[in-house]
N, C-alpha and C positions, 0 to 999 in steps of 0.2 A: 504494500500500500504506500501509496506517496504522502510524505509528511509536508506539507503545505506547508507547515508553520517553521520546519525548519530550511526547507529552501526559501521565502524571504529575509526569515534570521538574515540567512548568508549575505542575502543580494544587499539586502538594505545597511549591515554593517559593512559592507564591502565598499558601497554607495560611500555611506557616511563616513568612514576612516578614509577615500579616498578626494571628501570635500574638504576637509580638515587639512589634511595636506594642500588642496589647491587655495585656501582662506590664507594660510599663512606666504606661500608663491605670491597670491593676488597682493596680500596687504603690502608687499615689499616690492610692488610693481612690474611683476614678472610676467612674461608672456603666457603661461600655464595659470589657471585663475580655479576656483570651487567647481565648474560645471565640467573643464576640460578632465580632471582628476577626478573627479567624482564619478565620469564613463569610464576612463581607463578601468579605473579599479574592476566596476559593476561590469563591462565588459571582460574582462579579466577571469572574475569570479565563472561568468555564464560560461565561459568557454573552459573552465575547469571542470562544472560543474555535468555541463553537457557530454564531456567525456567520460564522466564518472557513472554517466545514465546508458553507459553501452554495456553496461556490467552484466553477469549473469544473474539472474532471481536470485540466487540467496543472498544478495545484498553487499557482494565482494566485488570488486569494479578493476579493470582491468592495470596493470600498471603500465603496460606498454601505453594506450590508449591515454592516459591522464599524461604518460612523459611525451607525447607528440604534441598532444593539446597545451599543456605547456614550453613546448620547444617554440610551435607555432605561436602564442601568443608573445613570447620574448622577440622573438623575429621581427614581429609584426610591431611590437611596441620601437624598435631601432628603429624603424624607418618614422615614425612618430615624432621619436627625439631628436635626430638627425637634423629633421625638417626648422628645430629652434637653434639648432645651432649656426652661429654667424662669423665669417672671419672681415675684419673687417680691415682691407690693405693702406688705408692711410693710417691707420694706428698700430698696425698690425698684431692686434688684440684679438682675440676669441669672446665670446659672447655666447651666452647660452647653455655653458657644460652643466652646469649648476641644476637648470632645470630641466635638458636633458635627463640627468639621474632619477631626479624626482620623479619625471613619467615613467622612466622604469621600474624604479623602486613602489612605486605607487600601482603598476601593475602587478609587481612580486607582492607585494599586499593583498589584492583583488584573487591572487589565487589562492594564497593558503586561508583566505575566508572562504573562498569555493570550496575548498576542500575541506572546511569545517575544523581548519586548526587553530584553535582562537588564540591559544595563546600567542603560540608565533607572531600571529597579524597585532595582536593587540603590543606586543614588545620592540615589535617592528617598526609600527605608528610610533608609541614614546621617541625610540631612537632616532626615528629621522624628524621629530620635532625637536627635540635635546639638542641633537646637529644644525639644526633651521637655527636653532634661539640662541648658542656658546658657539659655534662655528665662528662666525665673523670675528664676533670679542676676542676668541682665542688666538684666530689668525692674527688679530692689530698687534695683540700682546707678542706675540713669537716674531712677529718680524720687526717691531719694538727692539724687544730684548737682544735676537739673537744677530737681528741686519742693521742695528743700527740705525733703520730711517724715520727719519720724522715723517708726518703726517704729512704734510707738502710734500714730500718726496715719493710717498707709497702713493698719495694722488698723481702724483705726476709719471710715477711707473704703471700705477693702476696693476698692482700686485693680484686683483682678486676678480675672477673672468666674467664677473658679473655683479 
């Protein structure tokens, strides 16, 4: 019998942990924002999910089948990320690796909610917001400390690719 109640679990935390990561992208003005994140993820899940549904009746699901379906959606999320990455030749800076990762990571989310692993998805969210919010701080501080440059100077190298 199919548990209704636990395949929207899935979708809608899947949904929701993968807004949350796009709220934080949007607030810091990134090209990735709450709706673009929030399908990765939910898209993510469904194609986890949907392979999980080619299983045999006794409710044991194939592992080849879950690893294509996830091979495939990693694949599919590169050319996603790819698409925000920018090199730009008068400054010859990169732009974009940052939330690049994001769409990926935020897909690797969307599946192990698919897959009904909470923990994971839910330790995965913390860490890539822990990283969103002490990432920058840390980086001022380490190239502070260890390079020596003042803040004029990290703006004027623009040390951080986004």
């Amino acid at each position: 019998m199919v548990d209704y109640c636990d395949i929207a679990a899935r979708l809608i935390i899947a949904l929701l942990f993968g807004c949350v990561i796009g709220i934080e992208r949007n607030l810091h003005g990134k090209p990735t924002g709450m709706k673009t994140l929030g399908l990765v993820a939910l898209g993510a899940a469904m194609v986890t999910m949907a392979s999980m549904e080619f299983a045999p009746l006794d409710g044991s699901h194939s592992q080849d089948a879950l690893s294509r379906a996830i091979q495939g959606v990693i694949t599919g999320i590169g050319f996603l990320g790819a698409g925000v990455i920018v090199f730009n030749n008068d400054s010859s800076k990169v732009k974009g690796l940052t939330t690049a990762a994001s769409i990926w990571v935020t897909a690797g989310i969307g599946i192990v909610c698919g897959m009904g692993a909470w923990r994971i998805a839910c330790i995965g969210l913390i860490l890539v917001l822990l990283l969103f919010l002490l990432g920058h701080p840390l980086e001022r501080l380490l190239h502070r400390r260890w390079l020596g440059k003042s803040e004029k100077e990290r703006a004027d190298i623009d040390l951080h690719e986004e």
